[in-house]
N, C-alpha and C positions, 0 to 999 in steps of 0.2 A: 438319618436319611430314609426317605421314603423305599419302599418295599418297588414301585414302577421305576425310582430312579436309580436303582441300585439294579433293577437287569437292562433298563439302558446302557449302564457302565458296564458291566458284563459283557453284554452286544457290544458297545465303539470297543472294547479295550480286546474282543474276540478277532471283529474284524478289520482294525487298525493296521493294514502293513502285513499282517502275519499270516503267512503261507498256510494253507489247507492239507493237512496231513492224514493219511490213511493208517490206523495203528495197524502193525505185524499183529502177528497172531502169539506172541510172546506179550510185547504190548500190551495187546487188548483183556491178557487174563490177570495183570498185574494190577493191584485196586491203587488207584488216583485220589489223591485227596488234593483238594486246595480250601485255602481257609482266608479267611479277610476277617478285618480287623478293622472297627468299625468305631470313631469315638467321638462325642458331641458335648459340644460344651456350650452352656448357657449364661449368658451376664444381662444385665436388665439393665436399659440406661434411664434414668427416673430424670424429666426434664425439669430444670427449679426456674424459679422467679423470684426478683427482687421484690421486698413489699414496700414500695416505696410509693405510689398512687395512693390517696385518700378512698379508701371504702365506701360506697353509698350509706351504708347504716355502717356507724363504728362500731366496731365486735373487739372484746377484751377474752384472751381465753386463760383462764384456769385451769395449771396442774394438778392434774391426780394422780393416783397410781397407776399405773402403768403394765403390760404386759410382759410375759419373759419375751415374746416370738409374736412375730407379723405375718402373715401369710404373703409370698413377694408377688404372690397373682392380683391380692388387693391393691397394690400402691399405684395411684393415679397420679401423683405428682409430689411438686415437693417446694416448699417455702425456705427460703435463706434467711432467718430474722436472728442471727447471731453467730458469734465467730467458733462458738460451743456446743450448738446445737442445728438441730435444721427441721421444719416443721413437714411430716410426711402427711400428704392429702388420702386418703383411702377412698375406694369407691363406693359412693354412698355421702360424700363431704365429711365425714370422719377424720379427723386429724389427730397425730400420734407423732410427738415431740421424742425424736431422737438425738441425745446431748450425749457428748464425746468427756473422755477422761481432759484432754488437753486442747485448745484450740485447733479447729481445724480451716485459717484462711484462704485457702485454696479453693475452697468452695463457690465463694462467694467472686471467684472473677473469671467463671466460668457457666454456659447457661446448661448447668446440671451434673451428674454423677452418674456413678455405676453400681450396683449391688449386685455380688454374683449369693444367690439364694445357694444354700445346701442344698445335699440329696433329699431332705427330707421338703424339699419349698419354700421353708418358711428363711426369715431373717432373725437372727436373735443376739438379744441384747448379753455382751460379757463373751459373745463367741463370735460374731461377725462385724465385718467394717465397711466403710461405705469409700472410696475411692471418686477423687475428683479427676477430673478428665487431662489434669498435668502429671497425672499416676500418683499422686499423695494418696497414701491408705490413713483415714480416720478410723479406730474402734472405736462401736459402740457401746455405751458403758451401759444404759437404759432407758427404756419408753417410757413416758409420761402422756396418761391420756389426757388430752384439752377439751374443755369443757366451755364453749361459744358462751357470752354473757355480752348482751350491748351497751352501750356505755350508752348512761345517762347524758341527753344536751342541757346546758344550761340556759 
């Protein structure tokens, strides 16, 4: 919460209803604390797409190795191309093949997922899981980075 919306709430919740009181003079030397308790939670909802349309230029990608951890501010989207895996788009067209221990179908009949990133930002492979929007939680097992290659026409 913002530091201006937070003495807005202060202000409505000061003069909401509640009588204006003058402290005694006992009152006024007793020390007042009030304390608030303040807490934010962040989930990222990463929107997918089916790859079902024909590409103008057909592109074949090649795994490689892969990352432990993604940064969750990179992820611009997200491709559905198997019941195992799901292809993350990074900013910059960077793509980074996140594949699950077990099937995860839930993904695929919904337009997209949720990552809630750690304290630290990133997302990482063997510690976090990606959640489809019917609450299915998939772990990630590991990244494979893809590597664009056009396919030969004949």
């Amino acid at each position: 919460m913002q530091p201006p919306a937070l003495l807005l709430l202060l202000a409505a919740a000061a003069t909401v209803g509640s009588p204006v009181r003058t402290p005694t003079a006992q009152a006024a030397s007793a020390p007042q604390t009030v304390r608030y308790q303040l807490h934010e939670r962040i989930t990222i909802r990463v929107p997918a797409t089916r790859q079902s349309a024909p590409m103008p230029v057909q592109m074949r990608y090649i795994e490689k190795k892969g990352p432990k951890c993604i940064g969750a501010d990179q992820l611009a989207g997200a491709v559905v191309t198997a019941a195992d895996s799901v292809d993350l788009v990074m900013h910059g067209g960077k793509r980074v093949r996140a594949a699950f221990k077990d099937q995860c179908r839930a993904l695929g009949y919904y337009g997209g997922f949720y990552v809630k990133p750690s304290l630290d930002g990133k997302v990482c492979a063997g510690r976090d899981s990606v959640r489809s929007r019917s609450g299915d939680s998939c772990p990630i097992s590991l990244f494979k980075s893809l590597v664009a290659k056009p396919v030969k026409q004949r």
